[in-house]
N, CA, C and O of each residue as an XYZ file, in Angstrom:
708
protein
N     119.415     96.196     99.975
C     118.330     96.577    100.851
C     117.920     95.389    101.716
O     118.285     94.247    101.440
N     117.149     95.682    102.777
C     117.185     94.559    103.943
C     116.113     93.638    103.227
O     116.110     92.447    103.538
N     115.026     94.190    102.108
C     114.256     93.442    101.366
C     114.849     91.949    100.912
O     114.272     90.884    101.130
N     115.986     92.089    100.309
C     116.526     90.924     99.281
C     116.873     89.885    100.846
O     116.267     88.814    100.852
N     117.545     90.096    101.769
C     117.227     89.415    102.604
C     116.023     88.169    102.869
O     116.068     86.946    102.740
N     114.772     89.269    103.367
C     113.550     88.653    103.561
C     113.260     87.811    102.528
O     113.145     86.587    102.592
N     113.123     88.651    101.387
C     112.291     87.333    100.341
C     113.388     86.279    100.200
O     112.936     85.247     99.704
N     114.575     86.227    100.459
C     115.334     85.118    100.129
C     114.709     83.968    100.900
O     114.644     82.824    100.453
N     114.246     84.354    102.113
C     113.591     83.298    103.141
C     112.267     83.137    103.606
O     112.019     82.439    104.589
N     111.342     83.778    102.917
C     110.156     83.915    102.390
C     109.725     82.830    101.845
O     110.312     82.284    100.911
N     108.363     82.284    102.511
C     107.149     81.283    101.480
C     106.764     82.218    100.532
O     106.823     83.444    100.438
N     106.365     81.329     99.875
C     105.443     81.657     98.223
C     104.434     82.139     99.236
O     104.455     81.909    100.445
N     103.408     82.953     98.453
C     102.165     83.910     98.607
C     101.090     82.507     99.017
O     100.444     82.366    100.055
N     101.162     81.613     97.879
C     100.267     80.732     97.558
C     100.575     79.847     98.499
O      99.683     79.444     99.244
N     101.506     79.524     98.593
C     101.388     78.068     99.726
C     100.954     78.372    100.966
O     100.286     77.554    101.599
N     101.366     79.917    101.609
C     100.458     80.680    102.832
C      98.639     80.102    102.959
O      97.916     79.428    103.693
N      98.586     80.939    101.650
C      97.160     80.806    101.670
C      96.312     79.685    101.340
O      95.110     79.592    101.585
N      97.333     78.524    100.540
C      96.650     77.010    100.446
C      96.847     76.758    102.337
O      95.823     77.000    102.976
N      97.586     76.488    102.822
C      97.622     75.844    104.370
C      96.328     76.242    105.089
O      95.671     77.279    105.182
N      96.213     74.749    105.649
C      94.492     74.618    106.203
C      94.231     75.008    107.513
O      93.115     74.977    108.032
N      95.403     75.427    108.123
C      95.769     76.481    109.095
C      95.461     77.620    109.381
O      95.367     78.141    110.492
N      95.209     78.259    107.843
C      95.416     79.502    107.957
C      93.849     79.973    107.036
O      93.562     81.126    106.715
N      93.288     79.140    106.847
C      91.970     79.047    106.132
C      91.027     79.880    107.078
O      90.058     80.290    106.439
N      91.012     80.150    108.020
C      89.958     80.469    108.820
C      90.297     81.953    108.152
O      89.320     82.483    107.623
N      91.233     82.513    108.114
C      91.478     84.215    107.621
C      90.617     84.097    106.157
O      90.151     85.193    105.846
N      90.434     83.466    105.593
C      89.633     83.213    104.369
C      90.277     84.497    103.418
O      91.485     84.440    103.187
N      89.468     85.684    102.847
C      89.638     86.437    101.928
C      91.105     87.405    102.355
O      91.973     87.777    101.565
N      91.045     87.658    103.863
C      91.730     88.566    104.048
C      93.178     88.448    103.870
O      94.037     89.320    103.998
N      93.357     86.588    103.392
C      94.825     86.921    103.250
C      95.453     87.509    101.599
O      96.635     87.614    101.270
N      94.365     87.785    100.864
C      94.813     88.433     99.729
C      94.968     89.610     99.786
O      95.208     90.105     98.684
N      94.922     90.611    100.980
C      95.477     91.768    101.160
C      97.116     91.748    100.651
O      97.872     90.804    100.881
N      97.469     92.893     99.969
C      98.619     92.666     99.398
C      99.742     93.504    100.132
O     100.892     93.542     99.695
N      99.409     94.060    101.080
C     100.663     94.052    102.174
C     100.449     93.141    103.048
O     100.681     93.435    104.220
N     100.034     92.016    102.779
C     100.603     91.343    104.075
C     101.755     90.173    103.659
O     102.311     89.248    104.253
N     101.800     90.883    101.978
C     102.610     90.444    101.230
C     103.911     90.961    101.215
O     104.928     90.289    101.387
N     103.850     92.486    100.949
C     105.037     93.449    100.384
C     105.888     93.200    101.921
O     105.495     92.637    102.943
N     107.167     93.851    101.618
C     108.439     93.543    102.048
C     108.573     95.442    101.939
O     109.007     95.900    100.882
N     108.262     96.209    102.835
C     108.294     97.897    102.775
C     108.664     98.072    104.389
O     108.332     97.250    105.244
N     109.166     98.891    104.564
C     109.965     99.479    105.788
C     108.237     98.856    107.090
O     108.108     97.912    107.870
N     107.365     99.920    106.699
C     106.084     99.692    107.755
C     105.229     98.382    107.698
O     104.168     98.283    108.315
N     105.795     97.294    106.855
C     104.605     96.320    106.662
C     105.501     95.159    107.450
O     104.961     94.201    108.003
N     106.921     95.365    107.429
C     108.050     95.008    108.242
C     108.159     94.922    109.225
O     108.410     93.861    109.795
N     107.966     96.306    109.914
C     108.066     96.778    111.214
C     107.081     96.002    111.978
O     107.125     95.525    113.112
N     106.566     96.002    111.455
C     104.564     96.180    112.354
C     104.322     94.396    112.085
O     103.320     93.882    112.582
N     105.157     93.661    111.398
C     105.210     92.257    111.298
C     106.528     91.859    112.664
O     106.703     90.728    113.116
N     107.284     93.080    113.083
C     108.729     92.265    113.649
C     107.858     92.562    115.198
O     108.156     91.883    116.181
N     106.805     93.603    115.277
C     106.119     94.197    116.383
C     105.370     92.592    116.695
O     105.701     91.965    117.701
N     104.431     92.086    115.797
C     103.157     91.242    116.208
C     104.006     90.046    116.399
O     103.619     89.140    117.138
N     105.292     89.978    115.697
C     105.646     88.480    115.631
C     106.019     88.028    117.024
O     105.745     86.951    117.554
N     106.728     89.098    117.545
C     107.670     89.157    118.661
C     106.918     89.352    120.284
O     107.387     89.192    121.411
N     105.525     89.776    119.793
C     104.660     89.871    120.868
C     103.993     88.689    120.784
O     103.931     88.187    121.906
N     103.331     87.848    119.740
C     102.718     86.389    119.653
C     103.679     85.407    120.502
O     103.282     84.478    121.206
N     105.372     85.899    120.244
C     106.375     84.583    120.407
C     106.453     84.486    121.839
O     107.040     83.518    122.322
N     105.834     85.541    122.739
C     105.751     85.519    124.263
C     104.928     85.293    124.717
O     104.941     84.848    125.865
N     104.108     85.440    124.212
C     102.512     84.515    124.816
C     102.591     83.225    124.827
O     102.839     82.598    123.798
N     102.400     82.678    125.937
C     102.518     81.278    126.130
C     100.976     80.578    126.033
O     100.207     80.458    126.987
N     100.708     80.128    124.579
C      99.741     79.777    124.026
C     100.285     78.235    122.894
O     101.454     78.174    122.511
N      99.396     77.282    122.557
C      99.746     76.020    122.102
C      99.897     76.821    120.189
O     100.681     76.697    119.247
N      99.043     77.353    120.384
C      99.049     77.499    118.604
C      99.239     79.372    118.261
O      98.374     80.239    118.136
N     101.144     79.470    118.176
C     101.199     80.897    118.821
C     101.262     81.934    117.352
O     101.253     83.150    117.162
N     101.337     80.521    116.341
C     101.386     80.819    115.053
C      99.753     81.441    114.454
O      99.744     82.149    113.447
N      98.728     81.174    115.014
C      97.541     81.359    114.818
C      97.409     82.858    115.374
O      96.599     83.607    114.829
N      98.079     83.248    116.298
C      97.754     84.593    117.421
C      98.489     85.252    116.329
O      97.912     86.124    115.679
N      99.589     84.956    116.088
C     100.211     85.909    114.790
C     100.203     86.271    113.869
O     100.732     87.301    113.451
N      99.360     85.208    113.118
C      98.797     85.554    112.054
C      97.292     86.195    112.000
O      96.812     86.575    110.932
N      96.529     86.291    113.351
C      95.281     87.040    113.361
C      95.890     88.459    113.395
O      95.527     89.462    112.782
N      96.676     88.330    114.068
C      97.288     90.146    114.121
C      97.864     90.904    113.268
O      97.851     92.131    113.174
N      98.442     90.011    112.560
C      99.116     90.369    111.531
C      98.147     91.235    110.568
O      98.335     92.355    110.094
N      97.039     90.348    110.432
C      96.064     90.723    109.207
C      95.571     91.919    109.510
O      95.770     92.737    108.612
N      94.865     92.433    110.663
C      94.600     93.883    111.046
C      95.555     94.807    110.805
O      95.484     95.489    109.783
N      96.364     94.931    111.514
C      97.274     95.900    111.510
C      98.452     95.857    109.847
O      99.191     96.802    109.571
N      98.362     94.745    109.090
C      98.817     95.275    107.805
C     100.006     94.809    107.605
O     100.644     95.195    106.625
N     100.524     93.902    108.486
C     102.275     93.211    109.196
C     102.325     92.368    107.914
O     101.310     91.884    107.412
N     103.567     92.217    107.407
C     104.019     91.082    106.543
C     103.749     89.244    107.384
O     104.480     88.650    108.177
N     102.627     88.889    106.863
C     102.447     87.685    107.100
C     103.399     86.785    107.702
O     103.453     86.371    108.860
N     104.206     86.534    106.617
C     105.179     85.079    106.772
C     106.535     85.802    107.418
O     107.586     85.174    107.292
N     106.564     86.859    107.982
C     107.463     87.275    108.887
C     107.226     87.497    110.229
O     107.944     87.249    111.198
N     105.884     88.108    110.149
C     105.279     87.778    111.807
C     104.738     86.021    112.212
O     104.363     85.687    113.336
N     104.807     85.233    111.201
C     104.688     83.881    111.754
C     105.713     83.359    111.792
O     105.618     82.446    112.611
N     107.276     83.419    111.118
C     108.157     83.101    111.389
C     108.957     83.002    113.075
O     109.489     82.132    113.765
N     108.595     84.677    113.189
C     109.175     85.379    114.197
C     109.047     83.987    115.575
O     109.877     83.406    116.275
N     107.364     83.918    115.405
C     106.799     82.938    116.404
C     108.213     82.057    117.331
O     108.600     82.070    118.500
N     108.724     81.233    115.849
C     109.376     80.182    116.162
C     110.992     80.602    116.979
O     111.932     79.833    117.177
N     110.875     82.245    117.378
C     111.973     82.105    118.416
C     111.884     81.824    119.827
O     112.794     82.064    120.621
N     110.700     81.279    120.146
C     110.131     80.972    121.469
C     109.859     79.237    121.121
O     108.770     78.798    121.490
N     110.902     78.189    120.369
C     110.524     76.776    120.188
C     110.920     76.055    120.945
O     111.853     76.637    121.497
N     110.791     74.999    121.394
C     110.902     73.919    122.445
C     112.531     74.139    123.398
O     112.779     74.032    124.599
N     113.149     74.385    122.549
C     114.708     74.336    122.919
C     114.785     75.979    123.630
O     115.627     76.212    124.496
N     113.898     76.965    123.198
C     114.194     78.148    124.028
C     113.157     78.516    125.082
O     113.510     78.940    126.183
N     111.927     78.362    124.759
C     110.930     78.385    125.911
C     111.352     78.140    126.904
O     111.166     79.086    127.669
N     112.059     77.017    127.539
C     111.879     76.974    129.176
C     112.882     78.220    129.491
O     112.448     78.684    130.546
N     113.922     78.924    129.120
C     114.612     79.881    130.042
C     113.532     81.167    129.345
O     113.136     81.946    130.212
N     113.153     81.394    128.276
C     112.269     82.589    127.628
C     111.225     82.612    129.152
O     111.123     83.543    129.951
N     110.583     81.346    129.191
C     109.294     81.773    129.915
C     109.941     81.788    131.280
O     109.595     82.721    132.005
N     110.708     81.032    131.704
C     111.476     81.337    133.014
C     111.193     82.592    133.852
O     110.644     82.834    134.926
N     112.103     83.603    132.432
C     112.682     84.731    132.948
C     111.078     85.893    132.522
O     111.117     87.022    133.010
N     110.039     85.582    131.807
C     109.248     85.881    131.655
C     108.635     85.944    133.430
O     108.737     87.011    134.035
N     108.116     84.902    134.016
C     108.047     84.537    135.229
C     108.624     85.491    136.580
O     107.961     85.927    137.520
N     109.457     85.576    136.426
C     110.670     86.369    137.160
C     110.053     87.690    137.019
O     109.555     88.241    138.000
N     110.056     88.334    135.639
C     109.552     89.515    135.671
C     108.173     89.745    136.107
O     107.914     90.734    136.792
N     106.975     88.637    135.652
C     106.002     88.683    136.201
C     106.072     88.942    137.639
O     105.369     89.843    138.097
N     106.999     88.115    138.572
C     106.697     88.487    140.307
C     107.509     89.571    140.491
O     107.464     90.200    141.548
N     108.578     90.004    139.197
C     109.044     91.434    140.063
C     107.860     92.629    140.010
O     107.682     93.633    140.700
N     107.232     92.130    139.021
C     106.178     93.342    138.981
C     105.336     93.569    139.722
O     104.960     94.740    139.786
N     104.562     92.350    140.760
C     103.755     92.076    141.244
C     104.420     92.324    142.719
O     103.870     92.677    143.762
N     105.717     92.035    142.466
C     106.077     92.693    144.098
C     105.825     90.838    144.611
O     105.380     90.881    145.758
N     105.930     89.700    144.261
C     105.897     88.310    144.971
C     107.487     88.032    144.708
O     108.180     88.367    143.746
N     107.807     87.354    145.813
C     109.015     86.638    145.680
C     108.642     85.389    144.662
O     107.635     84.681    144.680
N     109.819     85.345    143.735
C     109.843     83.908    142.686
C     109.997     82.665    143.752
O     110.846     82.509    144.630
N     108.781     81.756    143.340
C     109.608     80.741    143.240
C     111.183     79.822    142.700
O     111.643     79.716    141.563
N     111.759     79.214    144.142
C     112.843     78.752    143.233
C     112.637     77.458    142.750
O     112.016     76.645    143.435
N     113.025     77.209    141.802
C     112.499     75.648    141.236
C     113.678     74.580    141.742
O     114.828     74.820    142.111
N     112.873     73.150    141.608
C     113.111     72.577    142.145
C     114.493     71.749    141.733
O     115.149     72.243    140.816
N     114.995     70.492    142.364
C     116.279     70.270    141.734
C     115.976     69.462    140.692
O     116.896     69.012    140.009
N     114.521     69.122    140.377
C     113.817     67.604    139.327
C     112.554     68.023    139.470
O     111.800     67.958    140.441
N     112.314     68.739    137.711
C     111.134     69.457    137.779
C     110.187     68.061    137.325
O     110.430     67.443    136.288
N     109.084     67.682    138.268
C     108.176     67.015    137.548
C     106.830     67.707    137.049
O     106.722     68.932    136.998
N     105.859     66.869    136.702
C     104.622     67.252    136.700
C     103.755     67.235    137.570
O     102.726     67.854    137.300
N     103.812     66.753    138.497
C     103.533     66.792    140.282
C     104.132     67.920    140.694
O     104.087     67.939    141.925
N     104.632     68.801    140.296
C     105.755     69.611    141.237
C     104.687     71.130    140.515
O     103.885     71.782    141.184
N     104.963     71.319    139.264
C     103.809     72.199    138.433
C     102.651     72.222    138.572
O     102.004     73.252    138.763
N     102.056     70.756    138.478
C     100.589     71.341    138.430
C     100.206     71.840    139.726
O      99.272     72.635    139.829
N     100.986     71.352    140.919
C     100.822     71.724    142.475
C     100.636     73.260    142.463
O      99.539     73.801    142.597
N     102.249     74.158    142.225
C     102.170     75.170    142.011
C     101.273     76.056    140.706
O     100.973     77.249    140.650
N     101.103     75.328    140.076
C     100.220     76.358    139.164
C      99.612     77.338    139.512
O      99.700     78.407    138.908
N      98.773     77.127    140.707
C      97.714     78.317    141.074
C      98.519     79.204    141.368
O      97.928     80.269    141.195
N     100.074     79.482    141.901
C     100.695     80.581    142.374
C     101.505     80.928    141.401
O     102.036     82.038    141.399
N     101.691     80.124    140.540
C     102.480     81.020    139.250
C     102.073     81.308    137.964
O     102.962     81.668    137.193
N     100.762     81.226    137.478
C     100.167     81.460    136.309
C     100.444     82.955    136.408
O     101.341     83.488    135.756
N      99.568     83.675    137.325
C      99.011     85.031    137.574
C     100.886     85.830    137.058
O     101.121     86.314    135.951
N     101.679     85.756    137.958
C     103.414     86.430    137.559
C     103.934     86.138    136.243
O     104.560     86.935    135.545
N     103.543     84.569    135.852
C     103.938     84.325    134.786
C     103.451     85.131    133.536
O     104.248     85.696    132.786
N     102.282     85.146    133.380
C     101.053     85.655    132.683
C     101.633     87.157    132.337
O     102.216     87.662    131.378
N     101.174     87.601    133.607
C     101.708     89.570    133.246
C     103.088     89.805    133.073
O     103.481     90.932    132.773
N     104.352     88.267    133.329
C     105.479     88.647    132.409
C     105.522     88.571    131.196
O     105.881     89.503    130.478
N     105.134     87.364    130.760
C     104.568     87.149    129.193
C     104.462     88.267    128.538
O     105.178     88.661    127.618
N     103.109     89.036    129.256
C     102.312     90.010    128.345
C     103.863     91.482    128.365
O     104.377     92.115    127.442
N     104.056     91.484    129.528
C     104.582     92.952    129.799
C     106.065     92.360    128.975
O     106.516     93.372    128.437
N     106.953     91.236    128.667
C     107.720     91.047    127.676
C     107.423     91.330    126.412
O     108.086     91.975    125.600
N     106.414     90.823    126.291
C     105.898     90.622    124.815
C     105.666     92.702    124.096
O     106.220     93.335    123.197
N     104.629     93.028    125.074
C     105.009     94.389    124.575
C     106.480     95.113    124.607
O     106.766     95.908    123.711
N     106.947     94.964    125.139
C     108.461     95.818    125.545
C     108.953     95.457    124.291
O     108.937     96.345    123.438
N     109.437     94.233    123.942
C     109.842     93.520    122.888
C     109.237     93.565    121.076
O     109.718     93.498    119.945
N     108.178     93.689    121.603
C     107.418     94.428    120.381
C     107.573     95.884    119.626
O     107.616     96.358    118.491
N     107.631     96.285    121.038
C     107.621     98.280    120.760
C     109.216     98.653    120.346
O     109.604     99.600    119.661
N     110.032     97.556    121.012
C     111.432     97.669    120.743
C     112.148     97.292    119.342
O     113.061     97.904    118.789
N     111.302     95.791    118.803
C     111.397     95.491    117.156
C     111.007     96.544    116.612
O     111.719     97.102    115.776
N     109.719     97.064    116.996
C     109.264     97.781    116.191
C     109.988     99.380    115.610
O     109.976     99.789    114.449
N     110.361     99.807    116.366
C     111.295    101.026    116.436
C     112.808    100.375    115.789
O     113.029    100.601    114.599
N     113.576     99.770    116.391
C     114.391     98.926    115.611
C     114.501     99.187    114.311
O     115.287     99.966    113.772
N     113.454     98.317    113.682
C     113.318     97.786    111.973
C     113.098     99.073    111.518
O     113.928     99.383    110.664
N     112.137    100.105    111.813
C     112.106    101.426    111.261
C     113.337    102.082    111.385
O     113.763    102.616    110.360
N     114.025    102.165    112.439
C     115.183    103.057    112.722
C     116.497    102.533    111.743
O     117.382    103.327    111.425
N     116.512    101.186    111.333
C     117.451    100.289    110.543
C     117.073    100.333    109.320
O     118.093    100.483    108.648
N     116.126    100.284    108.629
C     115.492    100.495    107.722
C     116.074    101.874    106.807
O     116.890    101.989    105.893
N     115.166    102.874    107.595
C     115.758    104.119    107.199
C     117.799    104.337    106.930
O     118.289    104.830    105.914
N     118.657    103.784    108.212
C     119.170    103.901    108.123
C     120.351    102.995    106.799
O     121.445    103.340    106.351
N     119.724    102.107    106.600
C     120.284    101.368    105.121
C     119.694    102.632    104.142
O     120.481    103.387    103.570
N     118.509    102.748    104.041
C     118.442    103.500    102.851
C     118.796    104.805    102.814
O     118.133    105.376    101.948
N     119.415    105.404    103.272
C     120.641    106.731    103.154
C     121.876    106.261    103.290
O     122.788    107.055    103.062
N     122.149    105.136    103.614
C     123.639    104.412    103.596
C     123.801    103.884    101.875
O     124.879    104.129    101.333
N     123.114    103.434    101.367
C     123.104    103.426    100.493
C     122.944    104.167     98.941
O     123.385    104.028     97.800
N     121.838    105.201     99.841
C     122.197    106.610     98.719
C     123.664    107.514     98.456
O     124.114    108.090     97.465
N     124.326    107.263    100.349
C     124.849    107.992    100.373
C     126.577    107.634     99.220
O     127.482    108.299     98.716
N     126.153    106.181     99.320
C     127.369    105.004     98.394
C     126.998    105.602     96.882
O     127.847    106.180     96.204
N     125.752    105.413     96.478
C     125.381    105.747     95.132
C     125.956    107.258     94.380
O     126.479    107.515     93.295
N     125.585    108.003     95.481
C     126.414    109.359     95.641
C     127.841    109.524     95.341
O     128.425    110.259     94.545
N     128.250    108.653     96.185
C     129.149    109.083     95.939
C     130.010    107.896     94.565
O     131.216    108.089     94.410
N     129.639    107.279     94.081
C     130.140    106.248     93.459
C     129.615    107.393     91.924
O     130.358    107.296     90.947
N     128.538    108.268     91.818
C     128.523    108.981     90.894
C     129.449    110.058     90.743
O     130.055    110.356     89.714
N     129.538    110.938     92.502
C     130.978    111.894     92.236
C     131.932    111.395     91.284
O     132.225    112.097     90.316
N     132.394    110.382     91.430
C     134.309    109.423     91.338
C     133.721    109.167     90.045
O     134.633    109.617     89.351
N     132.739    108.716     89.118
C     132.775    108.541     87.666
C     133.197    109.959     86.867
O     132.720    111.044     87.199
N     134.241    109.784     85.670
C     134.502    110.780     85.298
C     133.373    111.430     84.412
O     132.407    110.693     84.213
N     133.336    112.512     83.923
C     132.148    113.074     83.040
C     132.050    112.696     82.046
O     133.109    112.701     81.418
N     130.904    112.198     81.353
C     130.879    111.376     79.703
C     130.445    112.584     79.023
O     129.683    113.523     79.254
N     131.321    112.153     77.981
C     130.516    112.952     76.610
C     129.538    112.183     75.800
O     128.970    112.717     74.848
């Protein structure tokens, strides 16, 4: 089951909730699905993780784990998720985030320059937050709604793949007396 997976790469319960990070959630992280490893506590963790990891925010692990706790998401899988947006992938993630922001908006992209400085950004900032921003967001949902359906649709489909093995692995045993 896709379970034995997860917990193989799973924090302890306890070390979650010792980190001084994560202290501000106080009681609520003893909710015990935000523990379990179940088709919907999965899903709805691959949904928040994957929508936090596009928001271009300093502490994206904090956005994920507030969300997590409402909606019921496996904790340490929607904060994991975070880290597919880390230093080495962000600049083409938010790039193309960007891109979609001005296709939406109907602005031509900026093309960047041949030597990006920090003179060159903060100049433009005022014209690319706004495209950037509503790509972010409008990635982040697409990407969310898309894990999310995903992990349910995969989910289900292991567990009749596997009945259907059990099944038949009982046909082929001969009959005991």
């Amino acid at each position: 089951m896709p379970r034995r997976v997860f917990k193989r790469y799973m924090p302890d319960p306890e070390s979650i909730r010792a980190n001084k990070s994560l202290r501000f959630l106080g009681k609520l992280l003893h909710d015990p699905n935000l523990w379990h490893l179940n088709r919907h506590s999965v899903a709805r963790a691959m949904a928040v993780g994957l929508f936090a990891a596009f928001i271009p925010l300093p502490m994206q692990m904090l956005l994920a784990a507030s969300l997590a706790v409402p909606v019921r998401g496996n904790l340490p899988i929607s904060v994991g998720l975070v880290w597919l947006t880390n230093p080495i992938t962000m600049p083409p993630v938010f790039y193309c985030t960007y891109k979609l922001g001005a296709w939406i908006m109907g602005v031509p992209p900026m093309l960047l320059p041949d030597e990006l400085t920090w003179e060159w950004i903060s100049g433009e900032l005022a014209t690319l937050w706004q495209p950037f921003l509503l790509g972010s967001l409008v990635a982040g949902l697409i990407f969310s709604v898309l894990a999310y359906n995903l992990t349910m649709l995969y989910w289900r489909w292991w567990v009749r793949h596997n009945w259907r093995k059990r099944q038949e692995r009982r046909q082929q045993q001969p009959a005991q007396k």
